[in-house]
MMTF fields as JSON, N, C-alpha, C and O atoms, coordinates in Angstrom:
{
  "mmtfVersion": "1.0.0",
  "mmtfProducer": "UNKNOWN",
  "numBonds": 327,
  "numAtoms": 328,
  "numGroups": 82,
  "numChains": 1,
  "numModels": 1,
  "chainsPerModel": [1],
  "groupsPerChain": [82],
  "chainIdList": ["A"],
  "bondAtomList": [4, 2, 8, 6, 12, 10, 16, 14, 20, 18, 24, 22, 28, 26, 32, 30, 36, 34, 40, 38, 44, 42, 48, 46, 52, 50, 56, 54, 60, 58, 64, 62, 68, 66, 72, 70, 76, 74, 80, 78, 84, 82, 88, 86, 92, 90, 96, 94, 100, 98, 104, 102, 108, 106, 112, 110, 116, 114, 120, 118, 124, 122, 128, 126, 132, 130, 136, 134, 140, 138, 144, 142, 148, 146, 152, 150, 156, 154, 160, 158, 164, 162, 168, 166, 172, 170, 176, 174, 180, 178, 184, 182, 188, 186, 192, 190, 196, 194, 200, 198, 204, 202, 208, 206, 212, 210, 216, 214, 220, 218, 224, 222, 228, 226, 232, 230, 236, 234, 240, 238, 244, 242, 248, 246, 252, 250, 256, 254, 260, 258, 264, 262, 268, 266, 272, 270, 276, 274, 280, 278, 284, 282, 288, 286, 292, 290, 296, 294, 300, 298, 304, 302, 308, 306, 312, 310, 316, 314, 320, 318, 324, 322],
  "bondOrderList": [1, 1, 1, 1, 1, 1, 1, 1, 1, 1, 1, 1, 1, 1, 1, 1, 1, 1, 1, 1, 1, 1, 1, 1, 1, 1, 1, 1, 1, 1, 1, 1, 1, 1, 1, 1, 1, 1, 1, 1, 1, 1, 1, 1, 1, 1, 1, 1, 1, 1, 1, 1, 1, 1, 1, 1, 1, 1, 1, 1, 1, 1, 1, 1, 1, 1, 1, 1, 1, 1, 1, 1, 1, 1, 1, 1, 1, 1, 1, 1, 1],
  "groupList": [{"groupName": "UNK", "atomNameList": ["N", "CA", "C", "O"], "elementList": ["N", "C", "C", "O"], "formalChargeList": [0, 0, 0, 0], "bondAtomList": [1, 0, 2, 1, 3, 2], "bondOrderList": [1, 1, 2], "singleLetterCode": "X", "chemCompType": "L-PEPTIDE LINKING"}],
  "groupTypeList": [0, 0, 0, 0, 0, 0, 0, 0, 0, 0, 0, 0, 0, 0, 0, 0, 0, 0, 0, 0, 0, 0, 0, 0, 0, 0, 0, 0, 0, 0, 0, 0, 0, 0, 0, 0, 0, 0, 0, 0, 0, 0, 0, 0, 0, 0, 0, 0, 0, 0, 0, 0, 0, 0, 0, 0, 0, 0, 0, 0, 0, 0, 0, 0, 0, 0, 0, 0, 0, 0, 0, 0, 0, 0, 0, 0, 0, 0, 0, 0, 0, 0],
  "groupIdList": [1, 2, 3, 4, 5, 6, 7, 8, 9, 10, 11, 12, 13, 14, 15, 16, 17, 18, 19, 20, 21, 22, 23, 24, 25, 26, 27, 28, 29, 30, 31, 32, 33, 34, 35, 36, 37, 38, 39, 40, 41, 42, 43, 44, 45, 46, 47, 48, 49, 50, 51, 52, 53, 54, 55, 56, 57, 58, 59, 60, 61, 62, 63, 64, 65, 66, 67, 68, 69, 70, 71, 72, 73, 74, 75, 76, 77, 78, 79, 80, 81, 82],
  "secStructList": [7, 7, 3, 3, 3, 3, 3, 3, 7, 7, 3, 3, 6, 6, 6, 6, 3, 3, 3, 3, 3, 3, 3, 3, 3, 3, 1, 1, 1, 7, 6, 6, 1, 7, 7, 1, 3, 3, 3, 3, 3, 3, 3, 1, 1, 1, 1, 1, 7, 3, 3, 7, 7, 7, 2, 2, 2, 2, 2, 2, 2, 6, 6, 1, 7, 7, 3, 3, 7, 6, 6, 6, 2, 2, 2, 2, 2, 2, 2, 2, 2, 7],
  "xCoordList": [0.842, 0.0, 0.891, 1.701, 0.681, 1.633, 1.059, 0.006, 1.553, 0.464, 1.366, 2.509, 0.514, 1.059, 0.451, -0.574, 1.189, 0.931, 0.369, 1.144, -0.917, -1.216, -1.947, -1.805, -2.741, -3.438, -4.789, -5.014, -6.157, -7.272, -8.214, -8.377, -8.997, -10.006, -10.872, -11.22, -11.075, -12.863, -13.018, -12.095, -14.322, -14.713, -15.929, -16.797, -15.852, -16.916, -16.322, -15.131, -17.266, -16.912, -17.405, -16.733, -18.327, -19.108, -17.931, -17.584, -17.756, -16.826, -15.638, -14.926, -14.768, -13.51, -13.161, -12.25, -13.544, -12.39, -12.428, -13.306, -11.45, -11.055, -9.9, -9.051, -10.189, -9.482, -8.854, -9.702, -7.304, -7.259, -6.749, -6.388, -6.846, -6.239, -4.969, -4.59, -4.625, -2.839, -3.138, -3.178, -3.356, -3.684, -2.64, -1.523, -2.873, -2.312, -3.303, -4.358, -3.194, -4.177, -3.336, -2.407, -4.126, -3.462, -3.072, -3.815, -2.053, -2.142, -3.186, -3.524, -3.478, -4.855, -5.69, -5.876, -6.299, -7.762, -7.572, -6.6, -8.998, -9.185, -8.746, -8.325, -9.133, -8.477, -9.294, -8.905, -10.675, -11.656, -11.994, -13.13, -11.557, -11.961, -11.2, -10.471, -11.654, -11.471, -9.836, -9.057, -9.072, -8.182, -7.726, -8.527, -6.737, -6.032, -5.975, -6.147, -5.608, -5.079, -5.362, -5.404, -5.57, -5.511, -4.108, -3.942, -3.31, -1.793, -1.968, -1.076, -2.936, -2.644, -3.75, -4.37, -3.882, -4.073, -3.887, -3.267, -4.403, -3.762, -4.46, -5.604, -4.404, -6.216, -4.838, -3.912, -4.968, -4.023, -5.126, -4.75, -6.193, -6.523, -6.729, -7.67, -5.84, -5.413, -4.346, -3.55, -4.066, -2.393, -1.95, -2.861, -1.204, -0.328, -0.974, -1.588, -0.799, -1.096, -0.782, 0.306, -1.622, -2.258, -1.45, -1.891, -0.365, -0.317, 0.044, 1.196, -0.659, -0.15, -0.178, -0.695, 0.521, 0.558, 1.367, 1.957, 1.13, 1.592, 2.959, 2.867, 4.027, 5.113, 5.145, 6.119, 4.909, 5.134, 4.721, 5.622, 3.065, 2.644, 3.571, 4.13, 3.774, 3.984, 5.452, 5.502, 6.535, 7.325, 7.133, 8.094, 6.023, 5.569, 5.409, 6.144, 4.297, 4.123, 5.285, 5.393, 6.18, 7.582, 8.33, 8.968, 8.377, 9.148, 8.465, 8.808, 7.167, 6.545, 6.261, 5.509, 7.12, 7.467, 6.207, 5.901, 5.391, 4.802, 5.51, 6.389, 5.249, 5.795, 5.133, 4.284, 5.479, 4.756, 4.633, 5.296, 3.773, 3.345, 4.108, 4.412, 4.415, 5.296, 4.845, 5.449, 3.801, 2.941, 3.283, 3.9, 2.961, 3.218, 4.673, 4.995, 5.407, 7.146, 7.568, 8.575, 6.851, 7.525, 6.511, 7.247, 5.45, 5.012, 5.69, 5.748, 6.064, 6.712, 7.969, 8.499, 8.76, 10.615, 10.294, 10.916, 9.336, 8.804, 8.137, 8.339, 7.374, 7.099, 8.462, 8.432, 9.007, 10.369, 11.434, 12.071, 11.397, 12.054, 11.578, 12.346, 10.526, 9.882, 9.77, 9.243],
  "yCoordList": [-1.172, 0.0, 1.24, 1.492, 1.958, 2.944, 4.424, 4.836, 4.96, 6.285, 7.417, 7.258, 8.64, 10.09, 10.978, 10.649, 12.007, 12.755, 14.102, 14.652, 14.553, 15.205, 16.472, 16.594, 17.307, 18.041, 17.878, 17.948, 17.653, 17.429, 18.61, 19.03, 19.381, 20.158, 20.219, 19.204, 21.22, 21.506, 22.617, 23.176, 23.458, 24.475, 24.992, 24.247, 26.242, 26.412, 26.593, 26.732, 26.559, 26.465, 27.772, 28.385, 28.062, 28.98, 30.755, 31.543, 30.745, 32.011, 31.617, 32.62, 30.242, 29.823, 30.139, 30.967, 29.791, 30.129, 28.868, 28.391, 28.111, 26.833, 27.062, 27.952, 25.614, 25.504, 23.845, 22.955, 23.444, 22.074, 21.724, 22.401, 20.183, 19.219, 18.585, 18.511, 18.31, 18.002, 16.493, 16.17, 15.494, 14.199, 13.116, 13.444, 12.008, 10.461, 9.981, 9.898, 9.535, 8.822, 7.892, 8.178, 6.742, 5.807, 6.573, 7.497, 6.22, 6.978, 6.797, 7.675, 5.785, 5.48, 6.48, 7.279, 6.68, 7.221, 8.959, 9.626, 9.289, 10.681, 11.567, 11.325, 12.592, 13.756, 14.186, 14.79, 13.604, 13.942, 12.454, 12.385, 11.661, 10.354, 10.527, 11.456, 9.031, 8.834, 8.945, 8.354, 9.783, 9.66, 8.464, 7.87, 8.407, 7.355, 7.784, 7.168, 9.473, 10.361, 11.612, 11.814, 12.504, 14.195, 14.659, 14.435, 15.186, 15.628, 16.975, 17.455, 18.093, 19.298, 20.318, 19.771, 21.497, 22.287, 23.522, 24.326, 23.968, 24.984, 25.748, 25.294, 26.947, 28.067, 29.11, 29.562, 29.327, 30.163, 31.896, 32.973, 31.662, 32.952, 33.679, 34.465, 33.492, 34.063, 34.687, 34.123, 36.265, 37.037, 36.889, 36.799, 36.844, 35.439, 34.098, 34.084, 33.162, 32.238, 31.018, 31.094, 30.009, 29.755, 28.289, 27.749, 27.582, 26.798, 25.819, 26.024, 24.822, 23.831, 22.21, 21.805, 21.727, 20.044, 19.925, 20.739, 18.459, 17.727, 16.986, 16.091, 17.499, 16.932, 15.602, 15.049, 15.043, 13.43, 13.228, 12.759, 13.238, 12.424, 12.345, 11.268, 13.371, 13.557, 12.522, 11.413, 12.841, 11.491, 10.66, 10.146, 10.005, 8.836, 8.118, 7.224, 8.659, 8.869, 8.144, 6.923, 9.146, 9.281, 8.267, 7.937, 7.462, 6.394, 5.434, 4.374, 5.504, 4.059, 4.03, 3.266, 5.146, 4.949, 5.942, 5.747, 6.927, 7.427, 8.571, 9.166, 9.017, 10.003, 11.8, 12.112, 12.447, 13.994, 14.275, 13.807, 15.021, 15.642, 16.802, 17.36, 17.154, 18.742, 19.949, 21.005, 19.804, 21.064, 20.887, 21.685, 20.214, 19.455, 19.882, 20.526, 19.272, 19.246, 20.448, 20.771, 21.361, 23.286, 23.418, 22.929, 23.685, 23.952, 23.57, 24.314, 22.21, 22.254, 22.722, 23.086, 22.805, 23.327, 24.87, 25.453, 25.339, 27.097, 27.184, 28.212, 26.25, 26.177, 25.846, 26.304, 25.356, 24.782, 26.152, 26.396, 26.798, 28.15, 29.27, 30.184, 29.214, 30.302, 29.884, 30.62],
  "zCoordList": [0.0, 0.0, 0.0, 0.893, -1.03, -0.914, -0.418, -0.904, 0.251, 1.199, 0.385, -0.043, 0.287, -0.025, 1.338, 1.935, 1.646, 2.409, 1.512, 0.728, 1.668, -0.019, 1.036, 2.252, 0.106, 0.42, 0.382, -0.826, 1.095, 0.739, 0.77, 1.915, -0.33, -0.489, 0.966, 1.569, 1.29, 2.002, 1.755, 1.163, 2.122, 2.147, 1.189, 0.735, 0.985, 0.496, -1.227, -1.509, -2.071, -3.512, -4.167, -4.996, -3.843, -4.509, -4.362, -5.242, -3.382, -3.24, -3.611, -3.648, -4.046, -3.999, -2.923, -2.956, -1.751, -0.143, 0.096, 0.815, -0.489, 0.153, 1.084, 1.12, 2.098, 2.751, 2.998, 3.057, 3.144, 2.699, 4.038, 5.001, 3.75, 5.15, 4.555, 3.386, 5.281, 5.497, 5.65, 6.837, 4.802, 4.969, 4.821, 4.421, 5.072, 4.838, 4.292, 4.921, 2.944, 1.987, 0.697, -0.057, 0.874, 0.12, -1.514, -1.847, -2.377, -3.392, -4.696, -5.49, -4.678, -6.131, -5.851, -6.768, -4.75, -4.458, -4.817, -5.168, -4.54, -5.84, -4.275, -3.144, -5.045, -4.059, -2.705, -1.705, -3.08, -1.6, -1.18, -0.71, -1.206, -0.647, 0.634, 0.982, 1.48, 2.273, 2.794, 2.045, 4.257, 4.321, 5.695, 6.416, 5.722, 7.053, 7.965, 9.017, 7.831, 9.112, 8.176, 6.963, 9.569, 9.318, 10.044, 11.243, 9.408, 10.173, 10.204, 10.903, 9.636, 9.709, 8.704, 7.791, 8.913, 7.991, 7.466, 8.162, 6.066, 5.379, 5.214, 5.212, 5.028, 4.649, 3.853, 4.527, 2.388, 1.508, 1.519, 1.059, 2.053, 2.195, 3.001, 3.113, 3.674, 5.155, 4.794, 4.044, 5.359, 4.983, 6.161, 6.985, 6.467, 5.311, 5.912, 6.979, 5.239, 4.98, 6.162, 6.732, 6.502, 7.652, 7.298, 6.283, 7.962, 7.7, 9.014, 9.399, 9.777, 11.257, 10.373, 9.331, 11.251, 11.179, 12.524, 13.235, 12.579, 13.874, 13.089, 12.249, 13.507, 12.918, 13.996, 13.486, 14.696, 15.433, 14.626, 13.931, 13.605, 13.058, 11.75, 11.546, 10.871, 9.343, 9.91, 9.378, 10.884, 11.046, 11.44, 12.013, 11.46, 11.935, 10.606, 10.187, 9.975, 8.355, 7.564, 7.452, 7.008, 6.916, 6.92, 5.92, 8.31, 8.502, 8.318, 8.841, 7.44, 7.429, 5.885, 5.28, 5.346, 3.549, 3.171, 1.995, 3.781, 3.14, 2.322, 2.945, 0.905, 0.209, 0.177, -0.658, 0.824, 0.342, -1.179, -2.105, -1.188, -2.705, -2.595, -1.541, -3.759, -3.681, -3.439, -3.628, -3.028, -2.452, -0.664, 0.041, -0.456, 1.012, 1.591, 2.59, 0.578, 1.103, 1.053, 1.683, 0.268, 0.36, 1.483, 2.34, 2.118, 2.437, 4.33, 5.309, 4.161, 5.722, 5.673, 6.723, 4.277, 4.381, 4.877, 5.765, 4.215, 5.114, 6.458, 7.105, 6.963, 7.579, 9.076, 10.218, 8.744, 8.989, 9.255, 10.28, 8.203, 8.215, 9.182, 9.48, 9.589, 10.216, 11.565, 12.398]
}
């Protein structure tokens, strides 16, 4: 089973103010299906920009071969920076 650590959609649609979750989800499945774990979240319309996760989990994750998406992996190297 191979896991991605990805970004998952919520929010409202009609205004575009989304806001995403910081997930563990197997990689086949679509982008709003079901996830394994919630590690965190993101809201990009917030100044500046709103970003938490539980780093125990994302290395927990991590060491059990899950892969980040490249939205994900900039998002904690800044997160990381600050």
């Amino acid at each position: 089973m191979e896991v991605r650590i990805r970004l998952q959609r919520i929010g409202k649609s009609a205004k575009k103010k989304y806001n995403y979750r910081v997930v563990a989800i197997k990689k086949a499945t679509k982008r709003d299906s079901r996830n394994l774990e919630i590690l965190g979240h993101y809201d990009p319309a917030k100044k500046p920009a709103l970003f938490s996760i539980d780093n125990e989990k994302l290395d927990q994750w991590i060491k059990k071969g899950a892969q980040m998406s490249d939205t994900v992996r900039s998002l904690v190297k800044k997160s990381k920076k600050s």
